[in-house]
C-alpha positions as CSV (number, residue, x, y, z in Angstrom):
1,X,-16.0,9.5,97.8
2,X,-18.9,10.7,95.4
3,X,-19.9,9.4,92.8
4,X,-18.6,11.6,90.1
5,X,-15.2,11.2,91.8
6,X,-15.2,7.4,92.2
7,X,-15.7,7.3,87.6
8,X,-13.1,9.9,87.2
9,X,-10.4,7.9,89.1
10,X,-11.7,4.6,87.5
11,X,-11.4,6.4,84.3
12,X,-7.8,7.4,84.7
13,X,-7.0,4.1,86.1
14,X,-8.3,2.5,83.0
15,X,-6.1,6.0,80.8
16,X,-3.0,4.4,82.3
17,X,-3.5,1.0,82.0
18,X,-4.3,1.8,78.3
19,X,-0.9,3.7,78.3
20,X,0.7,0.8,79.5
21,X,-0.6,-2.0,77.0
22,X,0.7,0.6,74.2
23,X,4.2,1.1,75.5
24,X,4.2,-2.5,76.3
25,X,3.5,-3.4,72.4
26,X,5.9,-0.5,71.0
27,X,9.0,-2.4,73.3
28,X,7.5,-5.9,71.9
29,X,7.5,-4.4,68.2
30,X,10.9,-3.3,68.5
31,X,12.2,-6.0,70.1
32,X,11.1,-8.5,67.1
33,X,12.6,-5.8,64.7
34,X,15.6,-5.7,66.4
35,X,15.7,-9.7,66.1
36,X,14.4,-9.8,62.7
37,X,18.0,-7.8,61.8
38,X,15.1,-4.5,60.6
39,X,15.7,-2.2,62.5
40,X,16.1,1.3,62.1
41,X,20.2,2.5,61.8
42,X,21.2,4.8,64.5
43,X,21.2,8.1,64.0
44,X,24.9,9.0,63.3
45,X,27.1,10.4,66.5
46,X,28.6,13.8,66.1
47,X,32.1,14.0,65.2
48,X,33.9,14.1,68.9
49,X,36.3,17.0,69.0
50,X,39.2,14.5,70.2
51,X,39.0,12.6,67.2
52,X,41.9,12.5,64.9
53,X,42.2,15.4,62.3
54,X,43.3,14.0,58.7
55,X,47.3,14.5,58.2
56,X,48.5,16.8,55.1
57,X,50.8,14.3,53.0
58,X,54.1,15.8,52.0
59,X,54.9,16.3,48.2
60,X,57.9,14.4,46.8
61,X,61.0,16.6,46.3
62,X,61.1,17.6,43.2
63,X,63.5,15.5,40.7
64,X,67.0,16.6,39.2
65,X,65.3,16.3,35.8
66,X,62.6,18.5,37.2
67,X,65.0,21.1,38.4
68,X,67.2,20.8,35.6
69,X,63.8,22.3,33.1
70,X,62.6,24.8,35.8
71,X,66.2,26.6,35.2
72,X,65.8,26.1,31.7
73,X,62.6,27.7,31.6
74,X,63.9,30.4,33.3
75,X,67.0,30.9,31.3
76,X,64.9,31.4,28.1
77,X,62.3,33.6,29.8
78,X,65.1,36.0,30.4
79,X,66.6,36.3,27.0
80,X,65.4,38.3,23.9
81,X,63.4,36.7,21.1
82,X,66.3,37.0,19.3
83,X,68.5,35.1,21.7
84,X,65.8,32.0,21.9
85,X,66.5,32.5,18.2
86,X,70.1,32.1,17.9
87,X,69.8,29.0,21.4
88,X,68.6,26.9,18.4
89,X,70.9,27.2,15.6
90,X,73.9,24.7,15.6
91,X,76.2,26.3,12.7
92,X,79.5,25.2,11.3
93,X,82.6,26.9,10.8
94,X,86.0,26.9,9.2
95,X,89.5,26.2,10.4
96,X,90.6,25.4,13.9
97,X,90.7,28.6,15.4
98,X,88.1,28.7,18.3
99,X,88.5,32.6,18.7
100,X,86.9,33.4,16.1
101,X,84.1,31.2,16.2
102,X,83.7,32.1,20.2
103,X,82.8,35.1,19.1
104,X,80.4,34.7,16.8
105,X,78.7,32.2,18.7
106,X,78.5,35.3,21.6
107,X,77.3,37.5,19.1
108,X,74.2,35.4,17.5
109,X,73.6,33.5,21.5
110,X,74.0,29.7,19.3
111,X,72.9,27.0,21.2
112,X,75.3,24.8,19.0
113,X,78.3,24.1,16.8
114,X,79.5,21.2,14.8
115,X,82.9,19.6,13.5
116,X,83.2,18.6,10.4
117,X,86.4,16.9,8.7
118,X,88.5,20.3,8.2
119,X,87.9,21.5,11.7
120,X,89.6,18.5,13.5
121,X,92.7,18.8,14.1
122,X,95.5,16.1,14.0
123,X,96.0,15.3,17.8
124,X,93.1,14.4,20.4
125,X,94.9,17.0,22.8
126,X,94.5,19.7,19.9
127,X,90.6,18.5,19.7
128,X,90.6,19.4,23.6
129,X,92.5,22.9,22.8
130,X,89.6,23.7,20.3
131,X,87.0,22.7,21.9
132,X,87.5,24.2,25.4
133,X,87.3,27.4,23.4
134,X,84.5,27.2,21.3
135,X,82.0,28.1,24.4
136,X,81.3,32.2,25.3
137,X,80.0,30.9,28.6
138,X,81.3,28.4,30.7
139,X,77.8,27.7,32.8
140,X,76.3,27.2,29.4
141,X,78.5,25.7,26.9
142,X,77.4,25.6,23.4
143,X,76.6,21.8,22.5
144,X,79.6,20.9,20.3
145,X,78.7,17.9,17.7
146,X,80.3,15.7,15.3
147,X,79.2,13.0,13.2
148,X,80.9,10.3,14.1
149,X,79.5,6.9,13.4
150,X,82.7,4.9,12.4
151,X,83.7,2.9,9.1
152,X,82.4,5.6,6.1
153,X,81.9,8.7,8.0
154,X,84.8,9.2,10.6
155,X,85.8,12.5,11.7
156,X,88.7,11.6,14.2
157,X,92.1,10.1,12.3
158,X,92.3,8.2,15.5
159,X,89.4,6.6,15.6
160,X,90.1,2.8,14.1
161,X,87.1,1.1,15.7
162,X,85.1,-1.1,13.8
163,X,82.0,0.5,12.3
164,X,78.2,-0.2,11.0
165,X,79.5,-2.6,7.8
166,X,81.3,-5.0,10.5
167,X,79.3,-4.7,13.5
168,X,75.9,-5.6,11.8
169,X,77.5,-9.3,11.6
170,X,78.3,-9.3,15.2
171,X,75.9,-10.0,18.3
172,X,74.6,-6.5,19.5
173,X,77.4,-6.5,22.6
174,X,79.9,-5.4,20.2
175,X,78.3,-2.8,19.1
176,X,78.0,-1.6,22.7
177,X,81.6,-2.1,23.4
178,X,82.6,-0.2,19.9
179,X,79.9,3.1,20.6
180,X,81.4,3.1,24.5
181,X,85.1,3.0,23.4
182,X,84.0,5.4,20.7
183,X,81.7,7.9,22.9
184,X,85.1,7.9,25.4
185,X,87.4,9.2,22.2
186,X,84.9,12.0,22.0
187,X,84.6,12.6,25.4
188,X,87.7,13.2,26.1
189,X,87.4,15.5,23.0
190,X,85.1,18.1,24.7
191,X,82.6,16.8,22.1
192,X,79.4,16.5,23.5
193,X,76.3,15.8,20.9
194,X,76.9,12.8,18.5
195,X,75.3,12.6,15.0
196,X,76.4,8.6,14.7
197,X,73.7,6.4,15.0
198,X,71.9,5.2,11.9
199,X,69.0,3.8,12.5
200,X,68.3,3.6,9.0
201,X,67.4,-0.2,7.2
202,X,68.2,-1.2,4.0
203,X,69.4,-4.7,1.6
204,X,70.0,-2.9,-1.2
205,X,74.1,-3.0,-1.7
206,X,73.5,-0.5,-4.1
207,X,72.0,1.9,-1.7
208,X,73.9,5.4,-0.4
209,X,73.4,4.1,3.2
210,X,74.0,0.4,3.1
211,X,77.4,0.8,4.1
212,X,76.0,2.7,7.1
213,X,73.5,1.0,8.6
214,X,73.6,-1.4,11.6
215,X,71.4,-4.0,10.5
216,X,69.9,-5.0,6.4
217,X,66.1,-5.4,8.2
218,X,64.5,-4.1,11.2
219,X,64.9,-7.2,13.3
220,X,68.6,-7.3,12.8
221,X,68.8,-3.3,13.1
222,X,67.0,-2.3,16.1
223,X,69.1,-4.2,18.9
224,X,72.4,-2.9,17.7
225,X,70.8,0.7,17.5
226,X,69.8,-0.1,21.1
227,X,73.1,-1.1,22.0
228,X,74.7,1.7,20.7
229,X,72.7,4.0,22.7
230,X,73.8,2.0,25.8
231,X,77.3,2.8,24.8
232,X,77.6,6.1,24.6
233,X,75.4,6.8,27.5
234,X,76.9,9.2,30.0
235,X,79.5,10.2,27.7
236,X,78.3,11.8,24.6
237,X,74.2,12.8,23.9
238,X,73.4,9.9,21.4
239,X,71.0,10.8,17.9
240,X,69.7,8.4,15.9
241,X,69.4,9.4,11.8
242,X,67.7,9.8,9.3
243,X,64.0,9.8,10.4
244,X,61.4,8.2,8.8
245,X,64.3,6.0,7.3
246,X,66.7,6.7,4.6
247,X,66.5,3.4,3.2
248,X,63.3,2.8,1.7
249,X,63.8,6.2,-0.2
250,X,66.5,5.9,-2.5
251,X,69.1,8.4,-3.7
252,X,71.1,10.8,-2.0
253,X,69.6,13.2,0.1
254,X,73.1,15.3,0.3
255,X,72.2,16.2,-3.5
256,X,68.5,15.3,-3.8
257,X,65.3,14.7,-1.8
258,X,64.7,11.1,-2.0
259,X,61.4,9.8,-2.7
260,X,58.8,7.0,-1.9
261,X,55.6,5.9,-1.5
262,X,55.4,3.2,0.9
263,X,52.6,3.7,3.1
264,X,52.6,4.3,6.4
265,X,51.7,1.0,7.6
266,X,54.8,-0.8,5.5
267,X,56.8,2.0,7.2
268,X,55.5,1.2,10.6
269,X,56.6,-2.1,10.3
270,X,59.5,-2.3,8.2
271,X,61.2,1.1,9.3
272,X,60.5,2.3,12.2
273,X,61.2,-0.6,14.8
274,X,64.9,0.9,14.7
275,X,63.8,4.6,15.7
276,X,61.8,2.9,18.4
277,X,64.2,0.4,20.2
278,X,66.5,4.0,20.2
279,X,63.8,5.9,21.7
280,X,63.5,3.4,23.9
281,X,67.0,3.0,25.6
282,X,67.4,6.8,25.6
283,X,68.3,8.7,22.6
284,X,68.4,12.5,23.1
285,X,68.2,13.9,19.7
286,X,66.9,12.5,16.6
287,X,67.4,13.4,13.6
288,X,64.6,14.3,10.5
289,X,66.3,13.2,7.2
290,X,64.9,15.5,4.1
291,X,63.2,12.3,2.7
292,X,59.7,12.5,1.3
293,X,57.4,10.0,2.0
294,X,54.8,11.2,-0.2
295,X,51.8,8.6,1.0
296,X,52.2,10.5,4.5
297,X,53.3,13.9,3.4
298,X,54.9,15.2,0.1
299,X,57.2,17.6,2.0
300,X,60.8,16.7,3.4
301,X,60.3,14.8,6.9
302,X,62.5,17.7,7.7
303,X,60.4,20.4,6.8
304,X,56.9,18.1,8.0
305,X,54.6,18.6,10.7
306,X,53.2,15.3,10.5
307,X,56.2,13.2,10.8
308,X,57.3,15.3,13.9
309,X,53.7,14.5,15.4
310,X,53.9,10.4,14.9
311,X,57.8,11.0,16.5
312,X,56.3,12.5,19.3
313,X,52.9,10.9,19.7
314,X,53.3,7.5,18.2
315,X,57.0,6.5,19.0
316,X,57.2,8.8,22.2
317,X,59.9,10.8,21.2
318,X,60.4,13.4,24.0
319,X,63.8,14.9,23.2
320,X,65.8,16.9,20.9
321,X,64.3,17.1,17.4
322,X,67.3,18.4,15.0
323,X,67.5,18.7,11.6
324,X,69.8,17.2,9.4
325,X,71.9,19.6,7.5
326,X,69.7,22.6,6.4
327,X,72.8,23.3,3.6
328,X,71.8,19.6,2.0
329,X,68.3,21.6,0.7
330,X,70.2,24.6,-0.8
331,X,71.8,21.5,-2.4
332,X,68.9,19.4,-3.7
333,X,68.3,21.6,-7.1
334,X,65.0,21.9,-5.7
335,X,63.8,25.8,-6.3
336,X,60.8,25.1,-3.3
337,X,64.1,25.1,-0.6
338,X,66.4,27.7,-2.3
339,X,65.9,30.1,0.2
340,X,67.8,29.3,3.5
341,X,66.1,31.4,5.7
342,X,62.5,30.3,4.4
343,X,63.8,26.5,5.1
344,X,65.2,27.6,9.0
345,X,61.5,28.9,9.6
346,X,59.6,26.0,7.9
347,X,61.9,23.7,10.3
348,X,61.5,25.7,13.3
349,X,57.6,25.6,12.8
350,X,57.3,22.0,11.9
351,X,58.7,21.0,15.3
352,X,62.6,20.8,15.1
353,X,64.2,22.3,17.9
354,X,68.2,22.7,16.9
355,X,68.6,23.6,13.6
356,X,71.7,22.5,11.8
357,X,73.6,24.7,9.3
358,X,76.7,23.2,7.0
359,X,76.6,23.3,3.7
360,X,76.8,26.3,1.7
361,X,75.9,27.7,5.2
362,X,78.3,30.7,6.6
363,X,78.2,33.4,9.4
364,X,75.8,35.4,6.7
365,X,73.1,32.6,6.3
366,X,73.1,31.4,9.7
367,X,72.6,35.3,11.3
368,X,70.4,35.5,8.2
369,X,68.4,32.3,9.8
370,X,67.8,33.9,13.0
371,X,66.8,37.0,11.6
372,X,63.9,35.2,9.8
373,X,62.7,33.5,12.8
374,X,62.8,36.5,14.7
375,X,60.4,38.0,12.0
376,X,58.5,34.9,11.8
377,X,57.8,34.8,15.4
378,X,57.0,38.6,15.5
379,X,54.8,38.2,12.5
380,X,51.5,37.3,14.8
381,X,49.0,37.7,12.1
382,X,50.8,35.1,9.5
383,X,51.3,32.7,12.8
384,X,54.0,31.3,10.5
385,X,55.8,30.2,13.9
386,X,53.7,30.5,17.3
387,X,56.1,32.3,19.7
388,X,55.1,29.2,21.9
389,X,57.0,26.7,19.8
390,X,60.1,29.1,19.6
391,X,60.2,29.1,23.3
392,X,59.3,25.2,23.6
393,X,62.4,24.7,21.3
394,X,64.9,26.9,23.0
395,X,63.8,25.2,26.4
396,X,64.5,21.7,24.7
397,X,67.5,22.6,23.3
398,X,69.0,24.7,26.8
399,X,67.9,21.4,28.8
400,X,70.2,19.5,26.6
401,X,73.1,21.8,27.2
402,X,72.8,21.8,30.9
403,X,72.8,18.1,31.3
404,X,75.5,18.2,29.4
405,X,77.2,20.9,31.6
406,X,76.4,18.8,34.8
407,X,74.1,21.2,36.1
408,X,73.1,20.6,39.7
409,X,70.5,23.0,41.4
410,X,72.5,25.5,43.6
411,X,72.6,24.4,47.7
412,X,69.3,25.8,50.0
């Protein structure tokens, strides 16, 4: 071998050995990172095409009560505005005749009509005579009221069950057993929406609700409204009356609109634990008393946005808002609610759903009514009444009368 070939394979000898020392202190270096719990994380593995795909989760059915607005929704899409209109008046009538009052209620589309003393007839099979006729359409039957709370205001002759002025001095069971036994009279009546629960508080003796109401504070009031809602549960759709409370504001409101100005904080805690024990065990409808509170609003509750927004937002009121009788303005004296029509619209767009027309209150005012509100709602410029809270109503109030009906989804 020559010289020059003898260095070159001493020199790459000595390359590999180099090579070697190196490799042997990268496998020592990792091996003491490795112990030393610093090591590098693997680079992640691809996804294996055998591995499990995530499985799609199946919604829930939807629920009868979820069914139950989807055809309400779709019932008052498919009417006029005029017929949303007429779905949310609940007018009175005279006589026991339901023929003619079938017919109107055809004509105008009412969502509603209510018995008063004259139109109850002496037998309870009579009562299920006229009421069976009172409906144009038997899938959707007009929601057919009556105040009947028992003791002062009693509708039925045959109802002799013990009212608010004897129950309030029993345990709150009794009034459950007297609502139940009354809700069944009615029931069996064809009546199906009950104005009877007074959730109103008062001590005064001298007050025009004393004799009404279920309890002379809030603490003694609010179980026995409770209980009545359990009562008539199933058989008649319960309201509880007069919201805010007609007993911090005295006077009449059938003649007047009774005034006071307790603040809203004194109400909150003297007045409204009744309205929210009602709420609570299930009350369908409440009623808006024309009361002014004037430290939260000098306008009727009736006729008030803000009293419809704390019954919805602060006491989680979700059903029915009615008025109470539209007439009892006309009746007041007061020359801001002469106008009917004006007073159905102001309702309508302070949040009421069913508007309710008695007094002083015939065919004439009530078509009269619905012709406003038609106007009203047409009126876009004025946005006096958003068509969006005419339809909200009417699909409140045509939920109501389907539950009522029994409605059940039709088979798949």
């Amino acid at each position: 071998m020559s010289r020059r070939a003898a260095l070159a394979a001493r020199g790459a000898r000595s390359a590999r050995e180099r090579l070697a020392v190196a490799l042997a202190a990268i496998g020592t270096a990792a091996l003491l990172l490795g112990a030393s719990g610093c090591a590098p994380e693997p680079a992640p593995a691809r996804p294996s095409s055998s591995a499990p795909k995530p499985t799609k989760t199946t919604p829930p059915p939807p629920t009868l009560e979820e069914l139950r607005h989807a055809e309400a929704q779709r019932l008052v899409a498919s009417w006029t505005p005029r017929e949303r209109a007429g779905s949310i008046v609940m007018a009175g009538f005279e006589g026991t005749d339901p023929a003619p009052v079938r017919a109107f209620a055809a004509q105008q589309h009412l969502g509603g009509v209510i018995l008063m003393g004259g139109n109850v007839p002496g037998t309870p099979e009579e009562l299920r005579t006229l009421t069976a006729g009172l409906s144009p359409d038997p899938e959707l039957p007009v929601l057919t009221g009556i105040d009947e709370e028992g003791g002062e205001v009693t509708r039925l002759p045959w109802d002799d069950l013990p009212g608010a002025a004897e129950l309030r001095s029993q345990p709150p069971a009794q009034t459950t057993t007297a609502f139940r036994s009354r809700a069944g009279l009615l029931h069996d009546g064809g009546v199906t929406v009950n104005f009877g629960i007074v959730a109103d508080v008062t001590s005064d003796p001298n007050s025009f609700i004393f004799g009404r109401v279920l309890g002379e504070t809030a603490a003694e009031s609010g179980p026995r409204v409770a209980a009545a809602v359990a009562g008539e549960r199933g058989l008649v759709a319960s309201t509880l009356k007069h919201f805010p409370g007609h007993g911090a504001a005295p006077g009449d409101s059938h003649s007047g609109i009774p005034r006071t100005d307790l603040d809203r904080a004194s109400w909150k805690r003297d007045e409204a634990p009744p309205f929210a024990d009602g709420i609570a065990a299930g009350a369908q409808l409440l009623m808006f008393g024309h009361l002014a509170y004037t430290a939260v609003d000098a306008a009727p509750a009736s006729l008030s946005p803000t009293w419809h927004r704390i019954a919805r937002d602060e006491l989680g009121f979700t059903g029915v808002a009615v008025t109470d009788d539209l007439g009892m303005l006309l009746s007041s004296g007061d020359q801001a609610y002469a106008d009917p029509t004006k007073n159905a619209v102001d309702a309508l767009a302070a949040g009421n759903d069913l508007l309710l027309m008695v007094i002083g209150s015939d065919q004439a005012t009530a078509t009269g009514a619905i012709d406003g509100i038609v106007a009203a709602v047409a009126a876009v410029a004025a946005k006096t009444v958003p068509e969006a809270r005419l339809t909200d109503a009417a699909t409140r109030v045509t939920e109501l009368r389907l539950e009522l009906a029994g409605w059940k989804p039709p088979a798949s």
